[in-house]
GUTIMAR-489702 format. One record per residue (C-alpha): residue number from 1; residue in one letter; x, y negated, z negated. Coordinates in nm, 3 decimals. Example, Ala and Ser with C-alpha at 12.3 -4.5 7.8 and 13.67 -1.06 7.14 Angstrom:
BEGIN
NODE   k r      xx      yy      zz
NODE   1 a   1.230   0.450  -0.780
NODE   2 s   1.367   0.106  -0.714
END
This chain:
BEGIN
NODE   k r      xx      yy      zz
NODE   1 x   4.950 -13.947  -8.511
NODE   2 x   5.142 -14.038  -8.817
NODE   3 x   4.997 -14.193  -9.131
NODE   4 x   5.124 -14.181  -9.428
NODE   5 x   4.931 -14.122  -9.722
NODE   6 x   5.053 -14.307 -10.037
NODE   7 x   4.874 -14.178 -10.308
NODE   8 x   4.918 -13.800 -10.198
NODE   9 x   5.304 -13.858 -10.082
NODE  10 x   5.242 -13.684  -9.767
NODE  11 x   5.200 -13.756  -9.390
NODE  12 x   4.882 -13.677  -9.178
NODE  13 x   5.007 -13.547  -8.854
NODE  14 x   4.703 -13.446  -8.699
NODE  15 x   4.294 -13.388  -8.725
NODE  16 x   4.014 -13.228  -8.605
NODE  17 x   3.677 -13.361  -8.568
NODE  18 x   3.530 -13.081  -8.815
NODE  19 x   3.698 -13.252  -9.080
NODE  20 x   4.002 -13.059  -9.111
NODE  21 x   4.359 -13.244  -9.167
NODE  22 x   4.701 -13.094  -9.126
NODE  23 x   4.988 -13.248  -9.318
NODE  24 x   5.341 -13.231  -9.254
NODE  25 x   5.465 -12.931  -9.296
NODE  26 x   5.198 -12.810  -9.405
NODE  27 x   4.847 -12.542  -9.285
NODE  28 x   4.525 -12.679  -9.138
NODE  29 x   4.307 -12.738  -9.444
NODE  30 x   3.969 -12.952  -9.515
NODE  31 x   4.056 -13.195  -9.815
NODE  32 x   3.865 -13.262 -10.064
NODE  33 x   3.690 -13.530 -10.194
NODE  34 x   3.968 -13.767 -10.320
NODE  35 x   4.217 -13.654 -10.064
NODE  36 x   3.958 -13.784  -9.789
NODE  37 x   3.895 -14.071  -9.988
NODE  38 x   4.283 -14.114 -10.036
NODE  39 x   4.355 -14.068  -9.617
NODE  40 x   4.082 -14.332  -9.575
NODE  41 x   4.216 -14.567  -9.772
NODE  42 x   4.529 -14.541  -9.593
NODE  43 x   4.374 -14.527  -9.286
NODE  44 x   4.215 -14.849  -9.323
NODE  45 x   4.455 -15.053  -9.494
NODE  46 x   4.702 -14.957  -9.134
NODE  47 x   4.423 -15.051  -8.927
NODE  48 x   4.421 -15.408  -9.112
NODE  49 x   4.821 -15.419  -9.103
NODE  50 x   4.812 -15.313  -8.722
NODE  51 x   4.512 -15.599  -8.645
NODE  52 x   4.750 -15.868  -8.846
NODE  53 x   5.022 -15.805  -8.604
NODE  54 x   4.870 -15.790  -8.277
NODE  55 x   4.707 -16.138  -8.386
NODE  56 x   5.088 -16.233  -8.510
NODE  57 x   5.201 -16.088  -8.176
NODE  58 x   4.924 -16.228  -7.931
NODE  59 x   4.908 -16.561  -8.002
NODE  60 x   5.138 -16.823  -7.826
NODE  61 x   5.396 -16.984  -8.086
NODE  62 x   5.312 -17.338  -7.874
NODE  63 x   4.996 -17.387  -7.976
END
């Protein structure tokens, strides 16, 4: 997994399901507060880009 968080100018490369993030380049660690809030929001606004495409890429440019 790749996202890339804007607002903390970093990538999430991978997660547990305790919580804990790792970064690129960087330790394990449990963010805090507005850096969970922060991956999120970036997690969420590429879940609404990636939905836009498939719909983009799934429908039939006939109809």
């Amino acid at each position: 997994m790749r996202l890339y968080v804007d607002t903390m100018d970093a990538v999430l490369v991978e997660y547990e399901s305790d919580g804990r993030v790792k970064l690129d380049g960087e330790d394990w660690m449990m963010p805090s507060l507005q850096e969970r809030r922060a991956i999120l929001h970036a997690a969420q606004t590429q879940i609404e880009q990636l939905q836009d495409l498939v719909l983009a890429l799934d429908s039939d440019p006939g109809e």
